[in-house]
Legacy VTK file of the C-alpha trace (Angstrom):
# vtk DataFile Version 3.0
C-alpha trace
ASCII
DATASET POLYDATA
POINTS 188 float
18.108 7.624 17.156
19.207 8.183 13.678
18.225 10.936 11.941
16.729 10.790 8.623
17.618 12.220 5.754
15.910 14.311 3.377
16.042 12.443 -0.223
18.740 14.888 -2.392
17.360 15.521 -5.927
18.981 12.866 -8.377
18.425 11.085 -11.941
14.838 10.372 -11.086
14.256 13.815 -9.490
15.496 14.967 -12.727
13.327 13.347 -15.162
9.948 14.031 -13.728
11.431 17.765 -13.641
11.447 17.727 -17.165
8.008 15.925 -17.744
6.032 18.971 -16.139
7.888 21.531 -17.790
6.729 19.486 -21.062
3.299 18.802 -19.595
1.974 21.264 -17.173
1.398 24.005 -19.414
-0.212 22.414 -21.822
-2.246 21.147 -18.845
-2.421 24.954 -17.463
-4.109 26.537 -20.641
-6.565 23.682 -20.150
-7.713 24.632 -16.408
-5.251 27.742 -15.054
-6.711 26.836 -11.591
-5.256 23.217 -11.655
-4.859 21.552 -7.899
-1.291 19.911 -7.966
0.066 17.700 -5.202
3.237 16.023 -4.540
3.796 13.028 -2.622
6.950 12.610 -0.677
7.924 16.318 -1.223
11.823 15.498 -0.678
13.906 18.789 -1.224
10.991 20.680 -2.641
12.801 20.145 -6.472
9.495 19.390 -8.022
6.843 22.386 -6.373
9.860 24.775 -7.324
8.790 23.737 -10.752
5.548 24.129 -10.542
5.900 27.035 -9.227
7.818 28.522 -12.037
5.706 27.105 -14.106
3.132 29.302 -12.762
0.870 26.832 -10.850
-0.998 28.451 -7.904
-2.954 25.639 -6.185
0.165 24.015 -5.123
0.113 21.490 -2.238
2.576 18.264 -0.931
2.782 15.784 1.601
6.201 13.726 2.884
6.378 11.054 5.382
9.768 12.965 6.908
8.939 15.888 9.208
12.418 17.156 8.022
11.350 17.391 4.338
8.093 19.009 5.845
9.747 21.657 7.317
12.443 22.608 4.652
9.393 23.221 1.911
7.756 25.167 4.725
10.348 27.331 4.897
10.428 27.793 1.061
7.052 28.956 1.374
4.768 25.654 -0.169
1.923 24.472 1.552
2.528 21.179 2.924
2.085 18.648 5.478
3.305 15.414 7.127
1.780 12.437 5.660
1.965 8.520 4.967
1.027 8.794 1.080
-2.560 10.392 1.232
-3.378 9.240 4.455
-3.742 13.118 6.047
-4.592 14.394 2.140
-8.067 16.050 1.880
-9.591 16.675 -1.630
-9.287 15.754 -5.122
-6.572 17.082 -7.090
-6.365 17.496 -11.176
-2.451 16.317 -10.843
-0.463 13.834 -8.663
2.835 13.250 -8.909
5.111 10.735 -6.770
8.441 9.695 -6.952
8.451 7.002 -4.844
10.622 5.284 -2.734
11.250 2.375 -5.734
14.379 0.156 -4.758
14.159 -3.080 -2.891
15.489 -3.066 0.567
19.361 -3.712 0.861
20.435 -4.041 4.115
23.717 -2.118 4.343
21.725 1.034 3.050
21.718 3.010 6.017
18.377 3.194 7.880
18.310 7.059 7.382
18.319 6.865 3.838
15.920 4.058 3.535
12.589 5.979 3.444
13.648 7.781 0.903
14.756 5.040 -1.381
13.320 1.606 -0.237
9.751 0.827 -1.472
9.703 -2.256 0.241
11.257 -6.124 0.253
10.698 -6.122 -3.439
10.287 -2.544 -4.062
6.734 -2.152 -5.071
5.052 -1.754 -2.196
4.549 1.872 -1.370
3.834 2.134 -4.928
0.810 -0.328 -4.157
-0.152 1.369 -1.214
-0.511 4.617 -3.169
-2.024 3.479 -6.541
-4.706 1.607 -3.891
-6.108 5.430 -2.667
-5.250 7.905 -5.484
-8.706 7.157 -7.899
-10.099 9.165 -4.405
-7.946 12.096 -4.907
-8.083 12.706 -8.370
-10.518 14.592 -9.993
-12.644 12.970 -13.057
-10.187 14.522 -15.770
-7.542 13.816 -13.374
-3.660 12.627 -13.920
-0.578 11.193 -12.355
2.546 11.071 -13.254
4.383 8.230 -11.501
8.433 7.367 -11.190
9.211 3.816 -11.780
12.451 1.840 -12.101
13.388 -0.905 -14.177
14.981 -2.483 -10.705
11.059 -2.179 -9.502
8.464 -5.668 -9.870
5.732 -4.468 -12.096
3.490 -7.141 -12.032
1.748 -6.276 -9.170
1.683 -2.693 -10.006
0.079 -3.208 -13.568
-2.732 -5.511 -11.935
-3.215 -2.764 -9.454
-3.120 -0.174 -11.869
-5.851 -2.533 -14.060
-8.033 -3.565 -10.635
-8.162 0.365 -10.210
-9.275 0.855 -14.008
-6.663 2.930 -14.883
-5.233 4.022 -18.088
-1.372 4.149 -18.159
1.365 4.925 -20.694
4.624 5.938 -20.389
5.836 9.601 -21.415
9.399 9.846 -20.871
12.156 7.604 -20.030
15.994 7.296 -19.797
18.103 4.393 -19.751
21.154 4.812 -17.064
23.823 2.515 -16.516
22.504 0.479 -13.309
18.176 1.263 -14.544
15.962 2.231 -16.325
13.506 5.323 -15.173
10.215 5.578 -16.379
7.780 8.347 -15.648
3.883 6.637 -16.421
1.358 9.111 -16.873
-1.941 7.314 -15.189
-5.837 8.375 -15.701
-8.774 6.957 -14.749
-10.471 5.527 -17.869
-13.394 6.685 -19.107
LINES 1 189
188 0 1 2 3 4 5 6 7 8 9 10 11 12 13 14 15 16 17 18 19 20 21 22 23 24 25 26 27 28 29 30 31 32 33 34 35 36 37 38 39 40 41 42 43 44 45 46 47 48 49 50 51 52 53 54 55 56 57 58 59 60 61 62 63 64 65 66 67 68 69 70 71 72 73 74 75 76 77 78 79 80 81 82 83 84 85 86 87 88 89 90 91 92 93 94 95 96 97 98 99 100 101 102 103 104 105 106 107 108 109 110 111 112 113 114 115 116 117 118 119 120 121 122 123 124 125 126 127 128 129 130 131 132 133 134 135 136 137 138 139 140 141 142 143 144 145 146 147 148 149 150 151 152 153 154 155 156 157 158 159 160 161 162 163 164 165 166 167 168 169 170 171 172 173 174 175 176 177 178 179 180 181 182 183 184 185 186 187
């Protein structure tokens, strides 16, 4: 059996970095006790900054036992999970950055669940924006990864079926994508 690999901090990684040291503490002086939780924890990258950032309710959840264990041992709370399948609670910020490429079959299979959302891409994305009106508090948020090389067709019906406000709050434009980073509410 192959082992898999724990997803290694890149471009993406990077960009929803910056959007919580922009937003969470602007989001802090608002409600110091804020509940954050991470899905699909990875290396840890983004509870590190939360943690600097002074968060204390800090949770996550990965798929990969691997990625489990290596935040453990950093000291986060956190615990193996398919999206929010094991999550209990409502939390007043979500992030995810999501498995978003469609499958390619000579990616290796141990890389895969950290980069493959699917045939087409979107469909872990689906899967999540389907559950995570149930785990966010009334003045709740997410902030959500998504790739130009992602179908958003789906996602934005989702994202509407789910009544859901979206709107995009950083971006950058690489040579092979586009990131995006959508910050998603539940509207009033």
């Amino acid at each position: 059996m192959q082992e898999t690999s724990i997803y290694i901090p890149s471009e993406d990684s990077f960009l929803l970095s910056k959007v919580l040291e922009e937003k969470l503490l602007l989001l802090l002086k608002k409600n110091p006790k804020l509940k954050f939780l991470e899905i699909g924890v990875g290396s840890g990258v983004q509870l590190k900054t939360a943690k600097k950032l002074h968060v204390k309710n800090i949770f996550g959840v990965d798929i990969n036992p691997k990625a489990v264990n290596e935040c453990k041992k950093l000291g986060f709370d956190v615990i193996k999970s398919d999206l929010l399948s094991n999550v209990k609670g409502k939390y007043d910020l979500i992030i995810f950055n999501p498995p978003y490429l469609p499958i390619y079959n000579k990616e290796p299979k141990s890389s895969r669940i950290s980069t493959t959302g699917g045939k087409k891409g979107d469909e872990i994305i689906l899967r999540f924006l389907k559950k995570l009106k149930n785990h966010l508090t009334k003045n709740g948020k997410a902030f959500l990864v998504l790739s130009s090389l992602t179908p958003k067709s789906k996602i934005n019906l989702e994202l509407k079926k789910q009544n859901f406000k979206k709107k995009i709050v950083s971006k950058e434009n690489l040579f092979f994508e586009n990131l995006f980073v959508l910050e998603i509410k539940i509207s009033p």
